[in-house]
N, C-alpha and C positions, 0 to 999 in steps of 0.2 A: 723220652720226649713227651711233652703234652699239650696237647691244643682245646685252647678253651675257643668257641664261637656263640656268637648269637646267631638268630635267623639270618640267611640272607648272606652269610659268610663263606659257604661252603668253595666258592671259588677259591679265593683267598687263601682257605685251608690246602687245598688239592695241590694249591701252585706253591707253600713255601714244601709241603712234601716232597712235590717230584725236584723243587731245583735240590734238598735232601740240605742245604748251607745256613740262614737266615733263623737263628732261632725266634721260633714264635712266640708272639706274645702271651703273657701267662695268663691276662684279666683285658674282658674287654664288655663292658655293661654297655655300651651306646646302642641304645635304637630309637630309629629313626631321625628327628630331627634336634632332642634331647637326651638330656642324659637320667639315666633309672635304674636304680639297685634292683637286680635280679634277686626274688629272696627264694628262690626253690633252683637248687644245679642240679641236673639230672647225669649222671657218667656211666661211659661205656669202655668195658674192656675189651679187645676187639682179639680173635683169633690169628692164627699167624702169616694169614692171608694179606693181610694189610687193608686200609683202610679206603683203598681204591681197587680192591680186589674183582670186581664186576660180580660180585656174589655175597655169602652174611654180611659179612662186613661192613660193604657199601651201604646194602640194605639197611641193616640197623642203622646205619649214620645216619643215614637217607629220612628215619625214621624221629631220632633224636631231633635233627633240624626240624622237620616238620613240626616235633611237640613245642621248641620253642619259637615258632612261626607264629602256634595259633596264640601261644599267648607269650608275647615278648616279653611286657614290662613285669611277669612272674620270676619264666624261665631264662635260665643257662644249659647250653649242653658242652660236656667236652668228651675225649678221650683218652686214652692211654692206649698205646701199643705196643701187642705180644712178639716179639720176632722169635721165641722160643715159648714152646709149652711151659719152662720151668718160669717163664715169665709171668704165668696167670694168677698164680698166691700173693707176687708180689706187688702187680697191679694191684688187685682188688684191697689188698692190706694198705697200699698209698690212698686209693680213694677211700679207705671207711677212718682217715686221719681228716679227709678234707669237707666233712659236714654233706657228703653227696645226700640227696633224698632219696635216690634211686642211683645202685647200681646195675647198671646193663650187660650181663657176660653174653659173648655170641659163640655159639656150638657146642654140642654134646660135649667137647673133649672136657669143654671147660668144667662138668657137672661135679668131680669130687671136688677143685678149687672155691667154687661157690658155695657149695652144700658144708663145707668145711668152715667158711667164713660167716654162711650164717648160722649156724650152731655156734659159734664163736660169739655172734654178736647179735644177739636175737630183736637188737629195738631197728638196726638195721636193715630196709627193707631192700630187694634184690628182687631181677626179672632176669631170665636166662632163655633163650631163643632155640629152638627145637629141642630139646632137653624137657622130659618129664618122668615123674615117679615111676610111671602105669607101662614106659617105656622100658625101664629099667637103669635108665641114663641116671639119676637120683636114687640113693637108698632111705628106706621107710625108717622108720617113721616121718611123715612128709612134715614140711617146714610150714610155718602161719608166714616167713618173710620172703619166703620165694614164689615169685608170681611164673608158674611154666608157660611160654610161650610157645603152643606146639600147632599144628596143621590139619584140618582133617580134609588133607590131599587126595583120599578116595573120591570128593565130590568131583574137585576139576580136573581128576582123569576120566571121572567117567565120562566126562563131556569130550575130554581129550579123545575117547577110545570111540566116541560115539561119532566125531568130526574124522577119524582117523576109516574105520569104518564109509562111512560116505564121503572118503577121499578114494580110496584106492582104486586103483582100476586090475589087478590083480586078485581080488579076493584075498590077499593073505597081507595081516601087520604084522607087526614086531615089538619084542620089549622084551630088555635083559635089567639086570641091576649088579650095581659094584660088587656089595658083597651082602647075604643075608637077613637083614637087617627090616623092624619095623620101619623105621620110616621109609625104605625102598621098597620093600613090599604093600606098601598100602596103596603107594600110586600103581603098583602093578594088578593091585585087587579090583581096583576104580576102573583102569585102563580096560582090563579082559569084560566086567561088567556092563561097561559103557559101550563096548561091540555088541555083547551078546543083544543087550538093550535094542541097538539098532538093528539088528536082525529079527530080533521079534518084530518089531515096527514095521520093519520092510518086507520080511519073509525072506531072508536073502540069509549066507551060511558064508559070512566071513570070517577065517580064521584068526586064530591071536597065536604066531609062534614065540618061543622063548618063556611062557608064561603058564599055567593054567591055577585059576584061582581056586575051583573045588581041591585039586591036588596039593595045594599050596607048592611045588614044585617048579621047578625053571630054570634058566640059561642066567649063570652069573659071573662076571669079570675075576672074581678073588682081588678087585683091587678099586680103589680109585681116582687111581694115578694113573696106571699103565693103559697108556695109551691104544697099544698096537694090540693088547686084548679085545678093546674096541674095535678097534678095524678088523681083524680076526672074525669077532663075532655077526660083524656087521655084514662083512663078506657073505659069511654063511647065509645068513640071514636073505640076502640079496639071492645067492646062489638056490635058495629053495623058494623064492617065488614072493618074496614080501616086498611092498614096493613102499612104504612106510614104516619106520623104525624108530622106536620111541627108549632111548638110554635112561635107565636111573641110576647113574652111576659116577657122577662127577665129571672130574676131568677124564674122565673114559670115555668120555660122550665125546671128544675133540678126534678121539681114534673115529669112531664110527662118521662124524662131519668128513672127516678125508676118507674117508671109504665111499659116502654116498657123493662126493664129491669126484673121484675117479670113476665109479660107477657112469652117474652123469655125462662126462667127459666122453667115455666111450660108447656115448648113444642112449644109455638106460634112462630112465626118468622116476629117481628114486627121491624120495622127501624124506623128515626126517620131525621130531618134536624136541624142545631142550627139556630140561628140569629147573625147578627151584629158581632161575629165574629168568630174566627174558633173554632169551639166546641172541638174539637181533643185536642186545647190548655184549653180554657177558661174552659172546662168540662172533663177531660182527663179521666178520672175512667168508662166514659160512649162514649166513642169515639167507642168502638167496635158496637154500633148499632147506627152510625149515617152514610149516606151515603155521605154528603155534607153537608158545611154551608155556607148558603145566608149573605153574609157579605157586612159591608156600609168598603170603602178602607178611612179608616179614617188615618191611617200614611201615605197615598200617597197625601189626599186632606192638610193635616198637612204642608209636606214638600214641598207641590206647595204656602202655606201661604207665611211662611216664606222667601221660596228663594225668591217670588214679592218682597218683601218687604225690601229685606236688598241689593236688584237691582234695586229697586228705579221702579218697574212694579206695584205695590199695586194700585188696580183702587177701592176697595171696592163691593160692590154689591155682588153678589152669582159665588160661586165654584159651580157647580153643579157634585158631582160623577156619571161617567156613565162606563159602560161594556168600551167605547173605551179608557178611561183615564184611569184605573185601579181604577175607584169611586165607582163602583159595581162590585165585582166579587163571583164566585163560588169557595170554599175553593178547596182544593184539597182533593180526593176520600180516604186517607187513605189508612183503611185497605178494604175499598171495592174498590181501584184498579181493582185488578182483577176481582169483580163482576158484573162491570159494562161491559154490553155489549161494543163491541166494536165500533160495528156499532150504539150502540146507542151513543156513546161518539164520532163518528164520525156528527153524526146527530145535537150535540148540539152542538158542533163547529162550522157546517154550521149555525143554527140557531145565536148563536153568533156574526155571521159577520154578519148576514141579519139585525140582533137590531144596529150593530154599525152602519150600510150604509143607515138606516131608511127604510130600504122593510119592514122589519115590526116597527111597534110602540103598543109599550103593550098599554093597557091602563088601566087607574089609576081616581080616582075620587080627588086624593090628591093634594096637590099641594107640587114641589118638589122644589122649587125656591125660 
């Protein structure tokens, strides 16, 4: 199936999705009150999450729309959808038949399908979303057509770790991760940093369990699916004294929502942070105990692909998201608005500008490039 949109369509798109009947239309140039040849289409191949997935997926869409927002009478965007990994060669082989300017893959899984197609077709330019050489997601010799769109998620943990820190009223957080991995570890680097940070500040000796960044060491699910490892962990977690709990772990972090969620229930008053993106959306049933979520700005690194590229700016090499670009940010506090101090939501704002102007530099054992 393939959907082609202009700005301003994304409704449209969502609703013949879910009625799943209606095939959609193949070409659609009208914006606004005439009609205008889009001359640069930007396409995305989207992981097997789908394309209302409340995670990459969304996000990247999220981000395409936006590129041809800013500039309609240029851009088109569309997509294709993966419902199977063997789906991703064949995608990205359909779109480099269709004149795209930019191809868009979303997730590591995707990196040999893409890195395979651009060796194939070297005038063909490509952007791939948390996938990078430095990662190991890409094998070397790196490409001049692939633009790496990755995170440096150390920053808005550390603010996460520093807001988590001047949350608790137990002295003890938390943070585990799915499995291993550079990109779970980095926000777990940022996280344990971002306490220590505020203990220096305050003089106060908050713990960070599941984690220690000098050791590189910690608490990890083996999975990022299973659920009940979550909950598991989170238990524990709960049971030794942490009253903030921060998952990098996917849908493992839905285990640990129904843990801090029974916890709750039976009197305790446990909070919790998402990942990657805003929990409020992507996990909404459980948004009332999440203070924040540590999010990679994947629709803003999305729409910085595309516009290079259909501007003729496309240099290849790494995006790198950071707190000054909007590549790393802190979701917004919800319904804990108002529970967040003010002073301390003053304090992480200062902190905020100090990581963009580099007084400080979290640090990370990952590589985020």
């Amino acid at each position: 199936m393939r959907v082609i949109v202009k700005a301003g369509a994304a409704v449209s798109v969502l609703a013949i999705l879910v009625a799943g009947c209606a095939k959609p239309s193949s070409n659609n140039n009208s914006s606004g009150g005439g009609s205008t040849k889009a001359t640069f289409t930007g396409c995305m191949v989207t992981d097997t999450g789908g394309i209302d997935d409340k995670s990459f997926n969304q996000s990247s869409w999220q981000g395409m729309q936006a590129a041809a927002a800013a500039e309609p009478s240029k851009i088109k965007v569309k997509y294709l959808p993966s419902t199977t990994t063997s789906d991703y060669a064949k995608n990205i082989s359909t779109f480099e038949t269709q004149k795209c300017g930019i191809i868009v893959t979303v997730g590591f899984l995707m990196g040999s399908a893409t890195e395979a197609a651009a060796k194939a077709n070297p005038k063909q330019k490509f952007a791939i979303v948390d996938c990078s050489y430095s990662s190991g997601c890409l094998s070397k010799p790196q490409l001049s057509n692939i633009d790496q769109l990755v995170f440096n998620t150390a920053q808005d943990a550390f603010l996460g770790g520093y807001l988590a820190a001047g949350m608790t009223k137990t002295g003890k957080v938390a943070t585990y991760g799915g499995e291993k991995f550079g990109t779970v570890t980095i926000y777990e680097d940022g996280f344990w940093d971002g306490v220590q940070y505020y203990n220096k500040v305050h003089h106060k000796n908050v713990k960070v369990l599941g984690w220690s960044e000098p050791k590189q060491n910690g608490v990890f699910a083996g999975s990022f699916t299973n659920l009940s490892a979550g909950q598991t962990i989170a238990n524990t977690f709960i049971h030794d004294g942490a009253d903030i709990i921060f998952p990098v772990a996917g849908g493992v972090g839905l285990g640990t929502a129904k843990a801090v969620q029974s916890a709750n229930s039976s009197g305790k008053h446990i909070a919790m942070f998402w990942v990657d993106t805003d929990g409020c959306v992507s996990a909404a049933a459980y948004c009332q105990y999440m203070i924040t979520s540590v999010e990679k700005g994947i629709s803003t690194a999305v729409k910085t692909a595309v516009l290079a590229a259909a501007n003729s700016k496309f240099k290849g090499g790494s995006y790198i998201g950071t707190l000054a670009n909007g590549g790393a940010v802190l979701a917004p506090f919800h319904t804990w608005a108002s529970k967040v101090p003010a002073s301390l939501q003053t304090e992480l704002t200062n902190v905020k500008r100090q990581i963009e102007s580099g007084a400080i530099v979290p640090k990370t054992a990952s590589p985020v490039g």
